[in-house]
C-alpha positions, 0 to 999 in steps of 0.5 A: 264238780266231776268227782271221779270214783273209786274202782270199788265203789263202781257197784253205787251206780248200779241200781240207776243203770237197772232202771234205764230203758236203753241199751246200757250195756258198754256203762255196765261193762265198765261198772262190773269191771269187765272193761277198764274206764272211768267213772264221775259223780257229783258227791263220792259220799252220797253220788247221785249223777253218774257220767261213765267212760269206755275206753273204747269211746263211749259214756253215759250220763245219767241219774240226777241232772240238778246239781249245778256244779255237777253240770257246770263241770259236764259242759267244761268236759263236753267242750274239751276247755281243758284241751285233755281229750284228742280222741273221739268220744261219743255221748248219751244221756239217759231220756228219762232226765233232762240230760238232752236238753243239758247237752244240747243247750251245751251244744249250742252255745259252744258252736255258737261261740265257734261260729261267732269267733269266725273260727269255723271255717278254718277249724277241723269238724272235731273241734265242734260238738256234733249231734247225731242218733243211736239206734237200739233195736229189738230182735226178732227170731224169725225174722232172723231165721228166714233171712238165714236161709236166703243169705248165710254163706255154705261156702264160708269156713267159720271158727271160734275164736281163739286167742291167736285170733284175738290178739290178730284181730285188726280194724275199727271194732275189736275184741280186745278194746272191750276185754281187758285181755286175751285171757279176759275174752277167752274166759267169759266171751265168745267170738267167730271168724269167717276164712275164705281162701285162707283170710281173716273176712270177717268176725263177730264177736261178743263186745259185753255179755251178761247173764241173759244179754250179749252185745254184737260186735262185727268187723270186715275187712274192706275187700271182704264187704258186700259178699254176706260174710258179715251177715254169715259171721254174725249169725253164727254168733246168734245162733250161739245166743240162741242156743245159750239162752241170752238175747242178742243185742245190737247197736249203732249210730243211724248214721252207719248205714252199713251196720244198720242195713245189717242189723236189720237183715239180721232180724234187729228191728230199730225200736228206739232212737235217741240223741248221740253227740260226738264231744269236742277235741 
């Protein structure tokens, strides 16, 4: 079975995470308390299958994919046969198991069932599992450097964050669904916004940070796209990076074309692709 965890027993799962070799960052967030979430294993005692909520809507399965009832209760989960879940959640499961070929064997036989019951045509797409791609990408400074002399706004104001910022921020990607609070954010992360003529543009923002890393977070508002705002913003978050010692880290799903565009112009270069499901509702 899924077991949950207990809060302080979050660290157990630690150790598997350090050998992953993707972008783990938002299941650390989670494990280092830095956002709230939920964890599952296969035996609280002696765990050695992990499966990590964010809050924000994204989990991670990794470790030992063998246990039979671990995995039986992963597909209940996955197919939503409880009905709990009425939001969107994103999974991943760690290339180096079986994980894949588990969820999409779940997948299968789920849709399968959907389209044989002759629901399909009249149910809304969240009641199947979809599959779709996550992009980690590697970053390269000069490439970033001479992208910002072609396409950073002189003319744009950009400040720091603050917490009347914070707690204004409204959108899609936020800070304050990847920090427990204001206080939280002001403390240990960093953010920035572009004004013009007086509004909110467009803001970067750390969305995980760790001692050597930080994850970018960006959003714009829709009258504001298309002008470099984001790519303006962003860069003044990596500067910070630059100037701080920690490598920038971006993600998105391939299927994003805008924020994939972005990340490349901003000199993240894709380097991995792995599967990424949309869990049924």
């Amino acid at each position: 079975m899924m077991l949950e965890l207990e809060k302080k027993d979050y660290a157990v799962a630690l150790p598997l995470l350090d050998q992953m070799k993707i972008n783990t960052l938002f299941a650390r967030a989670v494990l280092e308390g830095q956002a709230a979430g939920s964890v599952y294993t296969d035996n609280v005692q002696n765990p050695r299958s992990f499966y990590v909520v964010h809050p924000y809507g994204m989990s991670l399965v990794f470790g030992d994919d063998g246990s039979e009832d671990f995995n039986r209760s992963l597909r209940h989960y996955i197919t939503n046969q409880s009905g709990g879940r009425h939001s969107p959640e994103w999974l991943q499961g760690d290339p180096a198991g079986g994980w894949a070929p588990l969820i999409d064997s779940i997948r299968n036989s789920h849709n399968t069932l959907l389209d044989t019951e002759g629901e399909s045509p009249a149910l809304p797409d969240k009641r199947r599992i979809d599959r779709q791609t996550r992009v980690n990408f590697t970053f390269n400074r000069e490439v970033y450097l001479k992208a910002k002399e072609q396409f950073f706004r002189e003319d744009a104001v950009i400040i720091e964050m603050t917490g009347e910022l914070f707690s204004a921020q409204s959108g899609a990607v936020i800070p304050r669904y990847f920090w427990r609070d204001e206080e939280h954010f002001l403390a240990s992360g960093i953010g920035y916004t572009l004004l013009w003529e007086g509004e909110n543009a467009s803001t970067a923002f750390a969305a995980y940070r760790t001692e050597d890393q930080l994850e970018i977070g960006i959003e714009s508002a829709a009258a504001y796209r298309g002008q470099h705002f984001a790519f303006s913003v962003c860069s003044a978050l990596i500067d910070y990076c630059l100037e701080h010692g920690l490598e920038p880290v971006w993600g998105c799903r391939l299927e994003n074309e805008a924020s994939y565009k972005l990340a490349q112009k901003l000199g993240f270069q894709p380097s991995l692709m792995i599967p990424y499901y949309r869990l049924a509702e």
